[in-house]
C-alpha positions as CSV (number, residue, x, y, z in Angstrom):
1,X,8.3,-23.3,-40.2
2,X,9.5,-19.8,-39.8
3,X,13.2,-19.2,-38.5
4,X,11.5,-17.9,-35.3
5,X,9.3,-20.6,-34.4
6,X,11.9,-22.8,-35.0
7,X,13.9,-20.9,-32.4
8,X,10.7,-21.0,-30.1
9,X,10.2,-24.7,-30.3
10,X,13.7,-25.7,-29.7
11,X,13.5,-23.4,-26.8
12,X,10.7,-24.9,-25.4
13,X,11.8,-28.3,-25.4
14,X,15.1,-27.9,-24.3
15,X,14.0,-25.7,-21.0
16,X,10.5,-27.1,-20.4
17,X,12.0,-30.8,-20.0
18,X,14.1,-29.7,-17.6
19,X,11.0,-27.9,-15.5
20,X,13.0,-24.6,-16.0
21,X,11.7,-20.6,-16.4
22,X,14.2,-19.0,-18.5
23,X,14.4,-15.9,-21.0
24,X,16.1,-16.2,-23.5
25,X,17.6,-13.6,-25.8
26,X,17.5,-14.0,-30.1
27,X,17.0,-12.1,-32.9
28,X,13.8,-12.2,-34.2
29,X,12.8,-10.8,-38.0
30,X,9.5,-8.2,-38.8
31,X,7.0,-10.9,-39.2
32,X,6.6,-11.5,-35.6
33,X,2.6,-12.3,-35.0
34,X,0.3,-9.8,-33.8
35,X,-1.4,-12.6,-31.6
36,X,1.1,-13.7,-29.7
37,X,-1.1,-15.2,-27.3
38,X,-3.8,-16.4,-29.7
39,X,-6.1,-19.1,-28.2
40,X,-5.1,-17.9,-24.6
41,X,-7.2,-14.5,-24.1
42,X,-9.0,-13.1,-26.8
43,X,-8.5,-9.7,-25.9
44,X,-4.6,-9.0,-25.9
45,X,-3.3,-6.6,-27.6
46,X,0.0,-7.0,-29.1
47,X,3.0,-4.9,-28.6
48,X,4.3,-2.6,-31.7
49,X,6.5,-4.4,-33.9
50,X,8.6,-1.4,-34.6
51,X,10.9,-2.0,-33.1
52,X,15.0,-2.9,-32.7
53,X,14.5,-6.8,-33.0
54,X,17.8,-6.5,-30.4
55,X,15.5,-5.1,-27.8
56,X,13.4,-8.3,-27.7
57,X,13.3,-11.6,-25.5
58,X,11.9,-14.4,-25.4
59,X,10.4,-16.2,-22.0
60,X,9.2,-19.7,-21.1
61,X,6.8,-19.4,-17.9
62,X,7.3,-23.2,-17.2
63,X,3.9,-23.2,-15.9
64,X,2.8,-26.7,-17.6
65,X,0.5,-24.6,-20.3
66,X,2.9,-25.3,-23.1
67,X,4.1,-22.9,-25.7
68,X,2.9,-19.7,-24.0
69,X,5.6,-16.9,-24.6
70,X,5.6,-13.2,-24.3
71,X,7.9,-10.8,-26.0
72,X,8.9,-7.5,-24.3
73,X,11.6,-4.7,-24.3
74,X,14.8,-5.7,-22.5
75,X,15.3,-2.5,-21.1
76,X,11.9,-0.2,-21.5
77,X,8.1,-2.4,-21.8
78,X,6.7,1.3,-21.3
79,X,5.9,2.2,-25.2
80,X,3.0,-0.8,-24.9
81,X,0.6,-2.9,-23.3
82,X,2.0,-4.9,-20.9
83,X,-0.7,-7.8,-20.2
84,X,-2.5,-10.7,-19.9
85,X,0.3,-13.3,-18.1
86,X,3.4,-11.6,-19.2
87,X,5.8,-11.9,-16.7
88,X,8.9,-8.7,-17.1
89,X,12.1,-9.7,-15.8
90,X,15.1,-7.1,-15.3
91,X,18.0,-7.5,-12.7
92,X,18.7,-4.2,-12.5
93,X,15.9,-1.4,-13.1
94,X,12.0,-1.1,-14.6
95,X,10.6,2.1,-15.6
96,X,7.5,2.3,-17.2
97,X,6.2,6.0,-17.7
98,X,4.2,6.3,-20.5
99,X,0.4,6.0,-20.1
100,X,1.0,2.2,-19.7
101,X,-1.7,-0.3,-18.8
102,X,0.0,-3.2,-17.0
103,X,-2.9,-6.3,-16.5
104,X,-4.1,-9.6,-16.0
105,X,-1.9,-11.5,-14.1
106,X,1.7,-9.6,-15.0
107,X,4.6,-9.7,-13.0
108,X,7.1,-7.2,-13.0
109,X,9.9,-8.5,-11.4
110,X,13.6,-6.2,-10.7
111,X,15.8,-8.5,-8.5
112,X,18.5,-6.2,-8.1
113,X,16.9,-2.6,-8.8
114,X,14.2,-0.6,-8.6
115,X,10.8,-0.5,-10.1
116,X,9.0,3.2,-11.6
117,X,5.9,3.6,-13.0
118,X,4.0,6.8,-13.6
119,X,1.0,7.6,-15.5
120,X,-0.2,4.4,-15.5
121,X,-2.6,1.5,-14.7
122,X,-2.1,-1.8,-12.9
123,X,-4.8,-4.0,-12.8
124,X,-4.0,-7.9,-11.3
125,X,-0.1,-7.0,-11.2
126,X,2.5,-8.5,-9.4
127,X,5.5,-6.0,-8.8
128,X,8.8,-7.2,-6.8
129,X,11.8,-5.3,-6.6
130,X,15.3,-5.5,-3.8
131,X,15.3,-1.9,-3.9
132,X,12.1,0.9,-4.7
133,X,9.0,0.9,-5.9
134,X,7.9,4.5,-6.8
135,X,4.3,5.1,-8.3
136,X,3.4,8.3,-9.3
137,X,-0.1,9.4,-10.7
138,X,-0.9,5.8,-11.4
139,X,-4.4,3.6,-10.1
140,X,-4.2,0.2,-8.4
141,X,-6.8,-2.0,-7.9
142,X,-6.0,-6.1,-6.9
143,X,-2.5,-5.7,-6.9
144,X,0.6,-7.6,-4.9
145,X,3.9,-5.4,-4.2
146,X,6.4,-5.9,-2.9
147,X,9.6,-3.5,-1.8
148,X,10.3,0.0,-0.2
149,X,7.6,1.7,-1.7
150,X,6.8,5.6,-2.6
151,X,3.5,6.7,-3.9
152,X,2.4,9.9,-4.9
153,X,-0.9,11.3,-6.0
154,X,-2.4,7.8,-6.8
155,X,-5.6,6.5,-5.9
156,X,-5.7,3.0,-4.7
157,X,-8.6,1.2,-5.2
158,X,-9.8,-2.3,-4.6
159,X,-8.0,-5.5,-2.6
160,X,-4.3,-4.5,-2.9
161,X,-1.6,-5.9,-1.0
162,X,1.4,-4.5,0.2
163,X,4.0,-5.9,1.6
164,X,6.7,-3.4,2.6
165,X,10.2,-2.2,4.3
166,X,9.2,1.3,4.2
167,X,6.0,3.1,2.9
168,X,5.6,6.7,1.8
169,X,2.3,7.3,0.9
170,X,1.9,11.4,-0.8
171,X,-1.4,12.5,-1.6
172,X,-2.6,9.6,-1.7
173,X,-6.8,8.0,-1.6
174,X,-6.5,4.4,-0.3
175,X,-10.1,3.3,-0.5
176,X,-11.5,-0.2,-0.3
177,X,-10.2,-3.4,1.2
178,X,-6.7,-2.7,0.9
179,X,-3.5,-4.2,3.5
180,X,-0.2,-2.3,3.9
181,X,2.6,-4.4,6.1
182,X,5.6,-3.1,7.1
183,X,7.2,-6.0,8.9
184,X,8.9,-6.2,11.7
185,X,11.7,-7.1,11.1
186,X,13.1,-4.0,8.9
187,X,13.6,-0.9,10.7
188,X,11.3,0.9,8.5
189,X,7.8,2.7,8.5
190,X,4.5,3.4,7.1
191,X,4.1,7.4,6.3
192,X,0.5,8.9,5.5
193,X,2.6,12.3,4.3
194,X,0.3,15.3,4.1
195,X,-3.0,14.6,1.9
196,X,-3.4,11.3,2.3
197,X,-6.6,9.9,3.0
198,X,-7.2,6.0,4.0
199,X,-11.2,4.8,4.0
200,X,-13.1,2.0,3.9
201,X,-11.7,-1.2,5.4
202,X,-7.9,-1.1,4.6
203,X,-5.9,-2.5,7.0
204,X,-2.4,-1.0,7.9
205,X,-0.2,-2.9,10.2
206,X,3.6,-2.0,11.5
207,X,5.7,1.2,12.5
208,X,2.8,3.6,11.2
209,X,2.8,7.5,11.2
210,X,0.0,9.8,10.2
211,X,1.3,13.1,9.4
212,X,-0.2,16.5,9.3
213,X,-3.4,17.0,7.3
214,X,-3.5,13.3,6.6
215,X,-6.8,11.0,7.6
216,X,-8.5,7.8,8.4
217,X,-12.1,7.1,8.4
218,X,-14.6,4.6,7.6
219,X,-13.5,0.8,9.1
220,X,-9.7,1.5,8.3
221,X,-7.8,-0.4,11.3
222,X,-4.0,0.5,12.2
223,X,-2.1,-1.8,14.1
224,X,1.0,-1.4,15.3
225,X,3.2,1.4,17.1
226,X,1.3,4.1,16.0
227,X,2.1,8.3,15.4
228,X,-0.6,10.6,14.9
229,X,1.3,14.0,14.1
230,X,-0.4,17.5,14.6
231,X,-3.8,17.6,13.0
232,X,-4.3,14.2,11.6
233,X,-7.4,13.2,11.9
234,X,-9.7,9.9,12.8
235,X,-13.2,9.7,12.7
236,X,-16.3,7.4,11.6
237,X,-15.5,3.6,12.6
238,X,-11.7,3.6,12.5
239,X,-9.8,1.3,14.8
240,X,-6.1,2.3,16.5
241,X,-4.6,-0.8,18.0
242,X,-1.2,-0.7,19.1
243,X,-1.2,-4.1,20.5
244,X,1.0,-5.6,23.4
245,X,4.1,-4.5,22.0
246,X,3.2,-1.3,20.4
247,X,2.0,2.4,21.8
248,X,0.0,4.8,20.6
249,X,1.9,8.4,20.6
250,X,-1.5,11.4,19.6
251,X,0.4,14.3,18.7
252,X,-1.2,17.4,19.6
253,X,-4.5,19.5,17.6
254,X,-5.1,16.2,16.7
255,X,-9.2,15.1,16.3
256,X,-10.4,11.5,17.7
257,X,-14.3,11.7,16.3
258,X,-17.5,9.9,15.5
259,X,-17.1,6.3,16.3
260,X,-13.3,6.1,16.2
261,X,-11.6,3.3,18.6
262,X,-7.9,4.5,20.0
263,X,-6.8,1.9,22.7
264,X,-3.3,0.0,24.4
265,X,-0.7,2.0,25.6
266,X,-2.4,5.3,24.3
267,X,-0.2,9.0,25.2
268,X,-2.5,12.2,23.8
269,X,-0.4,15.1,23.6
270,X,-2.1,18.9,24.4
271,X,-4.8,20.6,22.5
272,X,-6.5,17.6,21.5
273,X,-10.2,16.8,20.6
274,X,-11.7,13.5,21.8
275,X,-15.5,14.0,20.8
276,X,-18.4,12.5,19.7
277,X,-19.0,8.7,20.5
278,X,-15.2,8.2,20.3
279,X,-13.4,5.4,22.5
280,X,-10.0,5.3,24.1
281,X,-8.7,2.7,26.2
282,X,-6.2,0.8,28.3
283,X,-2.9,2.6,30.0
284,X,-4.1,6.1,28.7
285,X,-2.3,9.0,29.1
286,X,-4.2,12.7,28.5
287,X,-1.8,15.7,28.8
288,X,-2.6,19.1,29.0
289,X,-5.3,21.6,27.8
290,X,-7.7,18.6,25.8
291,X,-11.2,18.4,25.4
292,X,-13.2,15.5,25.9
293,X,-16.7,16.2,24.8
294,X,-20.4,15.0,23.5
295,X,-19.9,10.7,24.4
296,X,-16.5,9.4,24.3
297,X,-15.3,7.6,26.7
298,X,-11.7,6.9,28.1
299,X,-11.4,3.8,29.9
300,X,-9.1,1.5,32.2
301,X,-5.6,2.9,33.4
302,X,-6.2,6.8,32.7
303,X,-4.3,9.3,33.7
304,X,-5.5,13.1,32.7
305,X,-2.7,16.2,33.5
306,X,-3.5,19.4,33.8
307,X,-6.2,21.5,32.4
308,X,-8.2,18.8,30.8
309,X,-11.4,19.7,30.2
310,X,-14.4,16.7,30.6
311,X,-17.9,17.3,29.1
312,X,-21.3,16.4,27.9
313,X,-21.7,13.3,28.3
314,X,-18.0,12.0,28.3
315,X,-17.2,8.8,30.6
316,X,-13.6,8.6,32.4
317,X,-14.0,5.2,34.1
318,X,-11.8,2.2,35.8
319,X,-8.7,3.5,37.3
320,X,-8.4,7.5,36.3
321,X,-6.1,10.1,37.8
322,X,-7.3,13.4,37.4
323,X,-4.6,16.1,37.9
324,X,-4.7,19.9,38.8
325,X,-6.8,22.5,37.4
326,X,-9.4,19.9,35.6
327,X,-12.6,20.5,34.6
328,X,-15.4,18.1,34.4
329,X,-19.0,19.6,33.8
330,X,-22.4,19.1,32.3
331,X,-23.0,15.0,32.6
332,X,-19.3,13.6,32.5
């Protein structure tokens, strides 16, 4: 028995009868085995053995499969393939910035830092982190993270989960059934900055702000108290609920279109566009110089201020008061 499996096995059986997850560090010689995780997944690929042995570790998942370990950098796992069931753990900081794929069921864990990865893939990835998370020309697709996060020219793909203090999202494609939480209880927000795009049928719940140039579309649903800044957009199916505790502030040359749902507590700010088969509702408030048009309709508790323009075949029902200067033509 080599000196390092030696060093394994006593490992294991002094941790793993004690139900324990620990790392562990020793020195381990050249000969380290390229299939670390032999008879587990076929396709791993190993780490380069290169390497300062001192920049090794050695962890015990303690999840009942027996003598599964993973080796890894202490400080930087970024110079290799960090996957299949490797679990990173750092109590201070992670970077990973060098064309990395991170895979099949990994963890990434930084209890007291911050987490940065660039340039890279994550694929089934856990990522945890006290402090940031900061992504930056990297894909995602069935992920878990969790943190203050800041993404930046990423695209987001498939069943992802965030759960989140704050969010920056900067040109950014979230696609596909993705959720974004920013809970309650921290005083933080979501941020669509400038570029971003959110489709298909993510979910986005909390303090949420579209800015300028930023869009939702497809079935996308926002929940929450909800911003929509100078010329963000909504259109196709998406769905703005602010809820019984929320509001809904539209900020102005903003565009409501297609079959877009905006309704509770609902303020649109001037020189706004409400067209097509669009649909605001409950305790609505329309300020000046906006355009309703083509078949939207504005329902319950409305209020419309000056200059407000109604048209085509636009519906203001239920309790609306119209104020001075209002036009309403064609079949409104």
């Amino acid at each position: 028995m080599k000196e390092y499996e030696k060093y394994i096995k006593d490992a294991h059986h002094s941790d793993v009868s004690e139900g324990k997850a620990t790392s562990s560090s020793f020195k381990i010689s050249d000969d380290v085995p390229d299939r670390r995780f032999e008879g587990i997944n076929s396709k791993f690929r190993g780490f380069p053995l290169n390497e300062n042995p001192n920049n090794w570790f050695l962890h015990d998942f303690g999840d009942g499969l027996g003598q599964v370990y993973a080796y890894h950098w202490k400080n930087d796992p970024s110079q290799g393939i960090v996957s299949y069931w490797t679990q990173y753990d750092n109590d201070a900081n992670i970077t990973i910035d060098k064309k990395s794929q991170v895979s099949s069921l990994c963890k990434l864990f930084a209890k007291h830092g911050s987490i940065s990865l660039k340039s890279s893939s994550l694929i089934s990835t856990e990522i945890f982190a006290d402090g940031s998370v900061s992504l930056k020309d990297t894909s995602l697709t069935d992920c878990y993270i969790y943190g203050s996060v800041s993404f930046k020219g990423i695209s987001i793909g498939e069943k992802n989960r965030f759960y989140t203090k704050n969010c920056s999202l900067q040109e950014c494609s979230v696609s596909g059934n993705n959720l974004f939480y920013q809970d309650e209880i921290y005083r933080g927000s979501i941020s669509l900055m400038p570029g971003s795009s959110v489709s298909g049928q993510c979910e986005i719940i909390g303090n949420v702000t579209l800015m300028p140039a930023s869009s939702v579309s497809g079935k996308a649903r926002i929940a929450g108290t909800v911003t929509l800044q100078p010329s963000a957009k909504v259109s196709d199916q998406a769905y703005i609920d602010s809820g019984p505790k929320g509001g809904i502030s539209i900020g102005p040359s903003t565009t409501i279109s297609d079959n877009a749902t905006v309704l509770n507590n609902v303020t649109i700010g001037p020189n706004n566009k409400i067209s097509d088969s669009a649909f605001v509702c409950d305790q609505v408030t329309i300020g000046t110089n906006n355009k309703l048009s083509d078949n939207c309709v504005v329902a319950d508790t409305c209020q419309i201020t000056t200059n407000v323009q109604v048209s085509d075949y636009a519906v203001c029902n239920m309790s609306s008061i119209i104020g001075p200067n209002c036009k309403i033509s064609d079949h409104a």
